[in-house]
N, C-alpha and C positions, 0 to 999 in steps of 0.2 A: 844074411844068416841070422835066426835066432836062436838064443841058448837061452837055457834055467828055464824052462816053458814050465817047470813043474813049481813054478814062483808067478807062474803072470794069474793073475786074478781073472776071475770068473762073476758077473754083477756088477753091482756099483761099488767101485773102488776110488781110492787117492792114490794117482800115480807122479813121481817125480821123474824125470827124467835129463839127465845131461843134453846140453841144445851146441847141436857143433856147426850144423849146416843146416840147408831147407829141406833135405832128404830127411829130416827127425821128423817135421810134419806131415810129411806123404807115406815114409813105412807103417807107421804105428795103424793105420786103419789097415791094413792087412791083417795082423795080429791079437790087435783088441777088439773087444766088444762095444758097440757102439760109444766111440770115444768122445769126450767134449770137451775141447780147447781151452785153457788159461791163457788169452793173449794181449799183446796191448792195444788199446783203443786205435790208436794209428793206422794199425792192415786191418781194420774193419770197414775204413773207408775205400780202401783198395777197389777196384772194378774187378770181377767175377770171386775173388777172393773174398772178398766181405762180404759181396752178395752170400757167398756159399756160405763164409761163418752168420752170417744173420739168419741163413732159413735150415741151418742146422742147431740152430740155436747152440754157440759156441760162447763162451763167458770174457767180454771184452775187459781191459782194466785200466781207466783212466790214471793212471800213474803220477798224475799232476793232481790225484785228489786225498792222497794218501791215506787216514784213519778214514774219509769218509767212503774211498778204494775198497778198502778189506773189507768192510760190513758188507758193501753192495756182493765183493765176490763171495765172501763167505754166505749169503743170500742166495747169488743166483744158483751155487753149487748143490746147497742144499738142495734145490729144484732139481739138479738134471739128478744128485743123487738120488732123487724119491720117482725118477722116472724112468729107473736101471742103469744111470749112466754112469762111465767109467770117466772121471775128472784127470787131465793130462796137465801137469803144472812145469813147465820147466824153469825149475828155483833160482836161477839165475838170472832171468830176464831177457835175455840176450844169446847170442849165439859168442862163443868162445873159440879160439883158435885147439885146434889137439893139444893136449899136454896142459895148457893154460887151466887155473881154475878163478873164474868168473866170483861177482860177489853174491851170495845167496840172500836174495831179497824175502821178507817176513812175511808175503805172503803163502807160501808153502807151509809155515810153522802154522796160521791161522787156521788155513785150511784142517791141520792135521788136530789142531788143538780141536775145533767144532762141531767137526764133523765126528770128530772119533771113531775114527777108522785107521787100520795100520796102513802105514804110508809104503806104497809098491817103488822098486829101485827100478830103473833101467841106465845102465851101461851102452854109452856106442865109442863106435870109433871114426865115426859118419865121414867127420871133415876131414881128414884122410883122402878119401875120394872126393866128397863133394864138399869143398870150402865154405866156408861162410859168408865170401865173399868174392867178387867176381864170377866170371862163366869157365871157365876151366876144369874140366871134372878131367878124374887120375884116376886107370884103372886099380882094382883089388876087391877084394870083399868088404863090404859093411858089414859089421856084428851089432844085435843090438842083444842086449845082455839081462834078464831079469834077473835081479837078484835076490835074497832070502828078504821080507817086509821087514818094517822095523815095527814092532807092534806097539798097537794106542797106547795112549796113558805115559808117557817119556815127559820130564821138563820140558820144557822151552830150550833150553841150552843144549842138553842132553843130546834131546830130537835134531838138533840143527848139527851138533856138533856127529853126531852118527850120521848123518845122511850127507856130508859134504864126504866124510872120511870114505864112508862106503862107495859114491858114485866116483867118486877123482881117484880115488885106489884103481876101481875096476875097470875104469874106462882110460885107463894110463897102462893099466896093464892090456887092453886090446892095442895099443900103439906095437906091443915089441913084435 
């Protein structure tokens, strides 16, 4: 299920998104406009998986490179932005257990500072059904949740401190 459709972005957007399971990177191309991955350098090596992000040109991130990380991503994004693309960052890095909140890594804030664009929410409830971990899937509904942008021009602190409160609010409230 998706809700707030009247919040999901239309062009090239920054979207952040809560990451609970593997079902957050298979819905979102239903939904969005040709999307383009933030993900880390590691499932780029993957067999048909990387292939796929390498010839959809999806934006790897070497994590082990840090400052010299963010330039490359805040680079390649620029690109898929000036090519209509819709940038998918999940700020946490990792996939998080329901209810848990993960730690928000700076490149999200980069992205949002450079690109200057207001940064799009999505809410799920994913891992619920499909874990994070292990083969196990439980039935019920996913929700994934757009919520109202946090618009450009925020601090540093600001921006980060609105966008963890807004996505861990919303997506704690799909648990009840």
């Amino acid at each position: 299920e998706v809700r707030g459709l009247e919040h999901r972005p239309t062009g090239p957007a920054l979207i952040a998104a809560k990451h609970q399971g593997m079902f957050d990177v298979i819905a979102p191309f239903t939904f969005l406009d040709q999307p383009c991955y933030v993900l880390k350098k590691e499932l780029a090596i993957l067999p048909f998986f990387g292939w796929f992000a390498w010839k959809t040109r999806m934006i790897p991130v070497d994590r082990q490179a840090h400052a010299k990380a963010l330039k490359k991503l805040v680079v390649d994004s620029r690109a898929r932005i000036a090519e209509g693309r819709q940038i998918l960052i999940f700020p946490e890095g990792t996939r998080t257990q329901p209810g848990q909140q993960g730690d928000y890594k700076p490149g999200v804030a980069a992205l949002y500072r450079d690109l200057n664009l207001p940064c799009h929410l999505i809410a799920t409830n994913s891992g619920q059904c499909w874990p994070a971990h292990g083969v196990l899937r439980k039935p019920g509904v996913v929700v994934f949740e757009f919520l109202e942008p946090i618009p450009a021009g925020l601090k540093r602190a600001e921006f980060m401190a609105e966008l963890e409160k807004r996505i861990e609010t919303a997506s704690r409230a799909l648990l009840a």
